[in-house]
Structure formats: C-alpha cells, structure tokens
C-alpha positions as CSV (number, residue, x, y, z in Angstrom):
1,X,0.0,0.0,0.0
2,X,1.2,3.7,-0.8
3,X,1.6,5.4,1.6
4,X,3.2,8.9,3.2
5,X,6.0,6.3,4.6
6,X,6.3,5.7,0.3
7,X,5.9,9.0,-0.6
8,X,8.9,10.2,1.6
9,X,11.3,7.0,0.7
10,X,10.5,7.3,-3.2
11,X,11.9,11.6,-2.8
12,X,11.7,13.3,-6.1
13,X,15.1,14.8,-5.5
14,X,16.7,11.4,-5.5
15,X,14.9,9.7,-8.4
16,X,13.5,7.2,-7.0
17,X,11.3,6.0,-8.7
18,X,8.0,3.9,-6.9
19,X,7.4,0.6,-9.3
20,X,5.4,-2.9,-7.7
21,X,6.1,-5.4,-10.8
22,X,9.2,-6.2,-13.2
23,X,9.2,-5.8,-16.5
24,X,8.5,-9.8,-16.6
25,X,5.3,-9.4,-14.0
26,X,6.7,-10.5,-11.1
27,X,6.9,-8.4,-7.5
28,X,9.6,-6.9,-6.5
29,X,9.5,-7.2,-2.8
30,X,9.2,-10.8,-1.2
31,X,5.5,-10.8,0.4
32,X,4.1,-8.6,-1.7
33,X,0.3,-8.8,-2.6
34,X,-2.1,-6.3,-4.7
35,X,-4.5,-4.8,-2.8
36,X,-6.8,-5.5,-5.7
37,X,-9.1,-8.5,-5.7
38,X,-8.4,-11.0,-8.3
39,X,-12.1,-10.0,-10.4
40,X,-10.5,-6.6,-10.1
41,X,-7.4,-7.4,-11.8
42,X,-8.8,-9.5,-14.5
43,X,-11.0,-6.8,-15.3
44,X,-8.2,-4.3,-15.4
45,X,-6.4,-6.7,-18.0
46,X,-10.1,-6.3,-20.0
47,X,-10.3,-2.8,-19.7
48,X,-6.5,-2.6,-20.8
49,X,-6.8,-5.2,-23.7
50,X,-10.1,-3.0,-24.9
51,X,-8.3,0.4,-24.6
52,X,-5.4,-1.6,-26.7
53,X,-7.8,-2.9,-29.2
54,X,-10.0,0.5,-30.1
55,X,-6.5,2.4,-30.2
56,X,-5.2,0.1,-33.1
57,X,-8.5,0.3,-34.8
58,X,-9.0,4.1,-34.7
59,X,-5.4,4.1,-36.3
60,X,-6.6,1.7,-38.9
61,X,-9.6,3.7,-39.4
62,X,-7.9,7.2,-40.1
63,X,-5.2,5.0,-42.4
64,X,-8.1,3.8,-44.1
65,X,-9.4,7.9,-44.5
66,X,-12.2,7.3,-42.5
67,X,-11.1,9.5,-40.0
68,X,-8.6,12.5,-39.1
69,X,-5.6,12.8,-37.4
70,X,-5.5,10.9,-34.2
71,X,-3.1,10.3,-31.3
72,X,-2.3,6.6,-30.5
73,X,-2.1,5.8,-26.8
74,X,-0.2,2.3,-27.1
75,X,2.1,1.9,-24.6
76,X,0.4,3.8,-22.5
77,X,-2.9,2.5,-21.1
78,X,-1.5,1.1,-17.5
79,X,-2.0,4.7,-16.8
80,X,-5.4,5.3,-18.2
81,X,-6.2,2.1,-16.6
82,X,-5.5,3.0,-13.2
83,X,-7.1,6.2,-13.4
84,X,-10.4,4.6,-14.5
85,X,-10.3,2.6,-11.5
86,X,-9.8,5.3,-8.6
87,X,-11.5,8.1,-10.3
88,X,-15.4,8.5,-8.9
89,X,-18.7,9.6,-10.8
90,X,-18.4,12.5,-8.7
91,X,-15.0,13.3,-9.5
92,X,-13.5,15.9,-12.5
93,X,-11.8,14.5,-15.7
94,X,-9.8,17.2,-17.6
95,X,-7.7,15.5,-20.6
96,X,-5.3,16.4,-22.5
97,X,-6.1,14.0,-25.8
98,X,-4.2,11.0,-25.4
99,X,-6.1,9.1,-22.6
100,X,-8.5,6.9,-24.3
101,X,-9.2,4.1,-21.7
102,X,-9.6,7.2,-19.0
103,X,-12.6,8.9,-21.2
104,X,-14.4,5.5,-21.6
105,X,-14.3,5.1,-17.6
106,X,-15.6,8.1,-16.6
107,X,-18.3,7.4,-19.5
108,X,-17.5,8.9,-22.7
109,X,-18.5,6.1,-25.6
110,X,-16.2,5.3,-28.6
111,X,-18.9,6.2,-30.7
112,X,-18.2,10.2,-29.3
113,X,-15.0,9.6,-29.4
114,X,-14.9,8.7,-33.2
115,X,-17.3,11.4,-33.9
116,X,-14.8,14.3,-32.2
117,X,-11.7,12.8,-34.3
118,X,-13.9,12.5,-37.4
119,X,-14.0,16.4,-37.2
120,X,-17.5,16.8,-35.7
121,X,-17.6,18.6,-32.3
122,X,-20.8,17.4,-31.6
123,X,-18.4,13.9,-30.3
124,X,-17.3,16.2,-27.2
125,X,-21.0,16.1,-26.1
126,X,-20.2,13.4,-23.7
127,X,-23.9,12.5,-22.4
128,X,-23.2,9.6,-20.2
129,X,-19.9,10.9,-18.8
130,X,-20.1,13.1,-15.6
131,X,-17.6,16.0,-15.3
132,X,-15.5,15.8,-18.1
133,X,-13.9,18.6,-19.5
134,X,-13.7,18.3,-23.6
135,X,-10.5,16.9,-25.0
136,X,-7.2,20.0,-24.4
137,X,-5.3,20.0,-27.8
138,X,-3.7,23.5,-26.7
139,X,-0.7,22.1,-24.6
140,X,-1.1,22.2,-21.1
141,X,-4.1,25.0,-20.7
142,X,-6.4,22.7,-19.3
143,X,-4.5,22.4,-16.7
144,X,-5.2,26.0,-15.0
145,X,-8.9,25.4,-16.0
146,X,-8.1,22.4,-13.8
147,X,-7.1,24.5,-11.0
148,X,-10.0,26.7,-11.3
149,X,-12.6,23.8,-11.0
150,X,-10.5,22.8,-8.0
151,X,-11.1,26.5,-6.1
152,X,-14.9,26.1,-6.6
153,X,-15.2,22.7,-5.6
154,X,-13.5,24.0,-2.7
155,X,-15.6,27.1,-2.6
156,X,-18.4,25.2,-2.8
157,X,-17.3,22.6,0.4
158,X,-17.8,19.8,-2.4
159,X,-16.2,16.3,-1.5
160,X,-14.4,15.8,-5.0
161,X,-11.1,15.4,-6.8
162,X,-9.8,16.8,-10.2
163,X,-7.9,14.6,-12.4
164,X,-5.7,17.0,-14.7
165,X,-3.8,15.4,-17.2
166,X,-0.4,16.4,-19.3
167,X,2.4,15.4,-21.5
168,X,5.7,15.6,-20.4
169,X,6.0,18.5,-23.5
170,X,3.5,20.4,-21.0
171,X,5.8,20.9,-18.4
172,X,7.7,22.9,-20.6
173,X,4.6,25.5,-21.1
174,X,3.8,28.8,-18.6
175,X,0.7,27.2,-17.6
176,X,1.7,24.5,-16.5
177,X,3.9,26.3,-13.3
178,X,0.8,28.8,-13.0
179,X,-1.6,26.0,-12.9
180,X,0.7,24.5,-10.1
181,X,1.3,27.8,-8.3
182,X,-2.5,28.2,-8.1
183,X,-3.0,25.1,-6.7
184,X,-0.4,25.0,-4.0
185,X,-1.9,28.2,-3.1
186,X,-5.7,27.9,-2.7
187,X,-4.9,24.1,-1.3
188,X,-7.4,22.6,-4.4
189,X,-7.6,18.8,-4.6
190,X,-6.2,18.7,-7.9
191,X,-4.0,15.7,-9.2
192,X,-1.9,16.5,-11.7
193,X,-0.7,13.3,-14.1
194,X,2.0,14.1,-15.9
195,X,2.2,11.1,-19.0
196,X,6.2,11.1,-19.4
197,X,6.1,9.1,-22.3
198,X,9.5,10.5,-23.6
199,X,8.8,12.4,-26.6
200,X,6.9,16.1,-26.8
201,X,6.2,15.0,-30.5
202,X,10.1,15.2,-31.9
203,X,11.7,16.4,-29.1
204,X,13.1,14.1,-26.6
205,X,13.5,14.4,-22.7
206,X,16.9,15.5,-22.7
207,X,15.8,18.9,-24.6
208,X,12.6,19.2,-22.8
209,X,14.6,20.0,-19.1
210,X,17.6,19.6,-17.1
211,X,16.1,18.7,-14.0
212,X,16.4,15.3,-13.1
213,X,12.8,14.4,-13.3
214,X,9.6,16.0,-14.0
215,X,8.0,15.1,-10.8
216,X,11.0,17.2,-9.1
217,X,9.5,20.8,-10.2
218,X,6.5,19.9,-8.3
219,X,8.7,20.8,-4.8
220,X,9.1,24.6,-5.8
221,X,5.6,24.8,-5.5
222,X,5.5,23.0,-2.1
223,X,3.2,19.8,-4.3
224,X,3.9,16.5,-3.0
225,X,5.0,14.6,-6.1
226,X,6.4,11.0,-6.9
227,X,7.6,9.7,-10.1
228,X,6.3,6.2,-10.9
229,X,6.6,3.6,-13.5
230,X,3.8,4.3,-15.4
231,X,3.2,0.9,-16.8
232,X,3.0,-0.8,-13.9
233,X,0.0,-1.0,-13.6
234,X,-0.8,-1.8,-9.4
235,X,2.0,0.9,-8.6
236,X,-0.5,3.6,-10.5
237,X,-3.1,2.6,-8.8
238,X,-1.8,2.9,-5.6
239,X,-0.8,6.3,-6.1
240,X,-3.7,7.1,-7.7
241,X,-5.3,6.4,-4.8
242,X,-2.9,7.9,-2.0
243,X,-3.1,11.1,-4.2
244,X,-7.2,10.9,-4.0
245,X,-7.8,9.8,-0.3
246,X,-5.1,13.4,0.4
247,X,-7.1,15.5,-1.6
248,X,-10.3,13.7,-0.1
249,X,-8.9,14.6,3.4
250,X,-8.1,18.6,2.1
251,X,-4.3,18.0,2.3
252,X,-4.2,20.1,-1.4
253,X,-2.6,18.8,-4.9
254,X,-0.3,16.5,-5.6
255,X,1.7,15.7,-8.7
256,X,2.6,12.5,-10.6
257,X,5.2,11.4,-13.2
258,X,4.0,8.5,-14.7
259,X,7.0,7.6,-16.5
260,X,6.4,5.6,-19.7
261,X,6.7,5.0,-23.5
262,X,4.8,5.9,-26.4
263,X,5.2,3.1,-28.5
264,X,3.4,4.8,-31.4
265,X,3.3,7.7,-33.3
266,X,2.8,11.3,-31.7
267,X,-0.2,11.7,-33.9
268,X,-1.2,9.5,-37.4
269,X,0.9,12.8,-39.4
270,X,3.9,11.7,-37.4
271,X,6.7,9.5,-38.1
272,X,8.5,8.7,-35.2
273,X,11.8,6.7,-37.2
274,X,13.2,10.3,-37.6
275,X,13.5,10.9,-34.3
276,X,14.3,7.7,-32.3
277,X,16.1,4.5,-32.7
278,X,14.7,0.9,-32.9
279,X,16.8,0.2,-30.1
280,X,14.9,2.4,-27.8
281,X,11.5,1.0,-29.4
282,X,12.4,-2.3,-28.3
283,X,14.3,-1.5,-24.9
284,X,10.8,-0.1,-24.3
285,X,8.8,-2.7,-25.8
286,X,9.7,-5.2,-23.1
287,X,8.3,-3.4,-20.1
288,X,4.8,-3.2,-22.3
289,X,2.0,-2.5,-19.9
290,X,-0.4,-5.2,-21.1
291,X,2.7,-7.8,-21.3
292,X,3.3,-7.3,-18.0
293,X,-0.4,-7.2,-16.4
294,X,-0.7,-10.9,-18.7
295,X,2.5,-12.2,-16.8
296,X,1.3,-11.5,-13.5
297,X,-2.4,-12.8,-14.0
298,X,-0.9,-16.3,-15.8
299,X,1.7,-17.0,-12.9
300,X,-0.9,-16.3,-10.6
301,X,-3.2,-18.5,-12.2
302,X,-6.1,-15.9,-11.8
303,X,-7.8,-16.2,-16.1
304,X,-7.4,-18.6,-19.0
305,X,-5.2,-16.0,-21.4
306,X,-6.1,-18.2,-24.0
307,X,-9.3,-16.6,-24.6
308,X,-7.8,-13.5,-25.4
309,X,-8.2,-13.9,-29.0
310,X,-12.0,-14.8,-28.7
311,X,-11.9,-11.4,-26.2
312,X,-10.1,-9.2,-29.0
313,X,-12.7,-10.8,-32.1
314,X,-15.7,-9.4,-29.4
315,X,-14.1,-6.0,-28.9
316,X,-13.8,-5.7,-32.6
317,X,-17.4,-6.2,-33.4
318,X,-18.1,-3.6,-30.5
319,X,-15.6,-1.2,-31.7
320,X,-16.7,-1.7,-35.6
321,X,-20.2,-1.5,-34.3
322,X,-19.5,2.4,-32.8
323,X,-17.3,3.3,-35.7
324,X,-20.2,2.6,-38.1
325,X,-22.5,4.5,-35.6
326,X,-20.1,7.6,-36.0
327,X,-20.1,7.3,-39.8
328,X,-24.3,7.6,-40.0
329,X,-24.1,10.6,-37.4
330,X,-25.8,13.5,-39.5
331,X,-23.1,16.4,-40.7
332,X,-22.6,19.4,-38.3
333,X,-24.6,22.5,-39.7
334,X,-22.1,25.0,-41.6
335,X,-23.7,27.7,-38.7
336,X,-22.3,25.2,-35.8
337,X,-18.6,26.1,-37.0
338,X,-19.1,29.8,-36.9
339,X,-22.2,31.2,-35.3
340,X,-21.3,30.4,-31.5
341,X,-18.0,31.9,-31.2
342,X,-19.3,35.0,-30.6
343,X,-22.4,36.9,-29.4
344,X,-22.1,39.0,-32.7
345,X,-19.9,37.7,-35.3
346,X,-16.6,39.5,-36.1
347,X,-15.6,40.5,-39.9
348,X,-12.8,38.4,-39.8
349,X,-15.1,35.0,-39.1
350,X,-17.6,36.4,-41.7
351,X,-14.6,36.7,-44.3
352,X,-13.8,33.1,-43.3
353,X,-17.3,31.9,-43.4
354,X,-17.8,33.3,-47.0
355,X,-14.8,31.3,-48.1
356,X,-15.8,28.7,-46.9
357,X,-19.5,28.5,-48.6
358,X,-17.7,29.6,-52.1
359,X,-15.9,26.3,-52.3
360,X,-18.7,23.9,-50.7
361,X,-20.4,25.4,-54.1
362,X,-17.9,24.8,-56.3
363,X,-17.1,21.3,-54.8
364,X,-20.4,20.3,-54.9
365,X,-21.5,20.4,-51.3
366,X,-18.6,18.1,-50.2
367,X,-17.0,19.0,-46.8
C-alpha cells in the first residue's frame, strides 16, 4: 500500500522512482500482494486489452481515411487504466487528448470519441460521462482550467477530486507552473498526471529539461509529487489512490510522473523513425504495460489468457459496431462552426465563413 512512509522513501530529488512489478510481471519485494481482488485485476487486464484494441482500430480507421488525425495511446494504457479505477462519478476529468481508456471510464462512448476525431464537435457532447472537461489539444491550458474547477469545488465545500492530465512537452509551457502555483496556493484537490512518455512530439527528454525528473519541479511549489513507473499498472493505482484519499482529506494537490513509452506515433501525421532508434522502441517494448499485467495474472493462475483472442474478435465487433455509428451521425450545420463563437460575429469570421461556402459550391456540397 502507498503510503506517506512511500511517498517520503521514493523523494523526487533522489529519483527514485516507486514501481510494484518487473518488466517480466513479477513483484519486487518478497511478500508482496495487490491490494486488488483478483475480479479486479482481471477486469483491469479487460479494460486494458479493450483500450489496446479501439486504439489500433482508430489508427486503422484514419489510415483507411475514414477519420482524421489521431493520437495513439499504445504503450500507455496502465495509466489510463489505473485512473479509471480510482476516479469516482463524482470526480472531475480534464484531458489532455491522449487518454483513451480514461474517457471511456468516466463514461464517454467510442462512438463520441470517433465522432470528435472524425472532425465533428458534436463527439465532445459526452452525455453519459459526468464532469468531463472536452479533449485539451492547446498544450497544457487545461490544466489551470483544472485549478480553477479545484477553487470552486473547494468554494463550494464539495467532496471531490480533479484529475488534470499532461504530456511531459506540457511541463515545458507557462501554464503549466501557474496551474501548479495556483493550486499550491488555494490548497485545491487537484492531481496532476503528468504522462512522461519521452517524446513532446520530436523532441526528446533530454531537450525538454535539465532537472532530473519531471516530478522534481512539483517541490518549488511545495506539491507533494512522486515519479512512478507508469506501466506498472498496481503501482498507479496505488498512487492514484494515496493522491485521492489526500485530496479527499483537504491535504491540497499532488503531482505524478508516470513515466512511460509511447510506442506509437505522436499523432497519425507523425513518423517517429526520424527521431528515435529501434533500439529504444524495443528497450521499451519489453516493459509493455499489457505484457506485464498478462504475466502476472498467468503466474498467478487468476484467467485462462487463451481466450484472449475470442476477447479481442468481441471488442472488434463492439468497436466496428460504434465506428459505423459515427459514420451515420448527421453532418454538423455549416452555422455550428461559426455562429457560436461570438455573441455577434466578427468581420474576420464572416470573411472566413464566405470562403468557406464559395468552395462547398464549387465542390459540390462536399465537406
């Protein structure tokens, strides 16, 4: 169990860094048991494989042109995962855009999610998912917005948490300190997730900062942080849920490197063999989230992992299923892209919008 005992022997200063399972699955301390029931874990492995599954679908579907850009999240779902499993109905979500198995805990369905990233806003009209911010392209604004929903829960004397997530490319933006500032001072139960998945598109880690984490520049703002592996998947979930019960007890923010690897491209228009070697790919490759969670469960004899391929063959009828539900939506209304901007619209929008309806005439009415 995490605990303040963990937080102070895994310091940010010394780079520790707070992990459960090797890269083969195993524990690393003698004794050691989840605090997870077994139906827990198993369904965690689902959750996981399903996250895994729509990911390298949706990049299937945009290669296909069916959809626009989007940004894998393999590699990463431990983290996504985790947060699924700690986060509450009652709870905020504010995303950044890479956090797919996250949005479908809290409630968002794959068919929204294939309508936003088919170009269609009304897909961040999330109508089963309770206090959810839309998906944060802009790097790392969302996260004051996420310090701001933090004051008036506390304003409010609400019982709540904010989940705030980031790339580690976000740490390298203004709001990112301001949003951390903020919350340090008006004591907000914010956590702040910080995905270090190496990368900020092209630019690797040793660009991004010369500090010798990411979790370390939480201390400047007096934030309790920890840097954990981030595709381990019980060692996320405990600190998920240290971080929640302190906010829960009005003890303030608290900050989280979950270090880890995006195995995929930054985005569908990105090719990551110009800027990283196949080396690193496959130093990275063996501590693969879902590889791991498999060899814990199969040496622990909790599911038959030979039904996984009769698992993935249902997940693709789902998946298929809200994809094709996506592709019948109706069109957005030429008005929903201009009209509600402002309260009267400016010249320059006008000058935009008349463009715009000259070539849908002389394309034919195609978008």
């Amino acid at each position: 169990m995490f605990n303040q005992d963990s937080l102070d022997k895994h310091r940010a200063l010394d780079n520790r860094m707070f992990q459960l399972l090797s890269e083969d699955g195993k524990p690393l301390e003698k004794g050691w048991k989840p605090s997870l029931s077994n139906e827990e874990i198993v369904q965690a492995y689902k959750d996981l494989l399903f996250e895994r599954t729509a990911d390298l679908m949706a990049v299937s579907y945009q290669r296909q042109g069916r959809m626009f850009t989007y940004p894998p999240n393999l590699g990463q779902e431990a983290i996504h995962i985790a947060t699924g499993m700690v986060i509450k109905e009652e709870d905020w979500l504010v995303p950044a855009f890479r956090e797919l198995g996250a949005w479908l805990a809290k409630g968002v369905s794959l068919r929204e999610i294939f309508l936003y990233f088919k170009g269609n806003e009304e897909g961040s009209h999330f109508t089963q998912a309770n206090r959810m911010l839309p998906v944060s392209v802009p790097i790392a604004s969302q996260l004051v917005h996420a310090a701001g929903l933090g004051y008036a829960m506390n304003y409010n004397s609400e019982k709540a948490a904010v989940f705030a997530f980031v790339g580690d490319g976000g740490t390298s933006e203004g709001d990112f300190h301001e949003a951390l500032n903020f919350a340090a001072v008006w004591n907000v139960p914010v956590i702040f997730v910080v995905q270090n998945n190496q990368f900020a598109i092209s630019v690797p880690m040793s660009m991004q900062t010369k500090s010798v984490n990411i979790a370390v520049k939480g201390l400047a703002y007096n934030v309790p942080s920890v840097l954990v592996d981030g595709n381990d998947l019980f060692a996320m979930h405990e600190v998920l849920s240290f971080a929640r019960a302190q906010a829960m007890e009005g003890k303030g923010p608290f900050l989280i490197e979950a270090r880890t690897f995006r195995m995929g491209a930054h985005t569908t228009s990105d090719d990551p063999t110009r800027y990283r070697t196949r080396e690193e790919e496959e130093h990275w490759a063996a501590k693969d989230p879902l590889k791991r969670l498999k060899s814990f469960i199969e040496a622990n004899n909790l599911f038959d992992l030979s039904q996984e391929d009769e698992l993935v063959a249902e997940y693709k009828k789902q998946i298929d299923s809200s994809f094709e539900a996506a592709e019948q939506h109706p069109e957005y209304k030429l008005d929903d892209v201009f009209a509600y901007m402002y309260s009267d619209m400016p010249d320059e929008l006008k000058r935009q919008k008349n463009i715009y309806e000259n070539y849908l005439n002389q394309s034919g009415g195609a978008k």
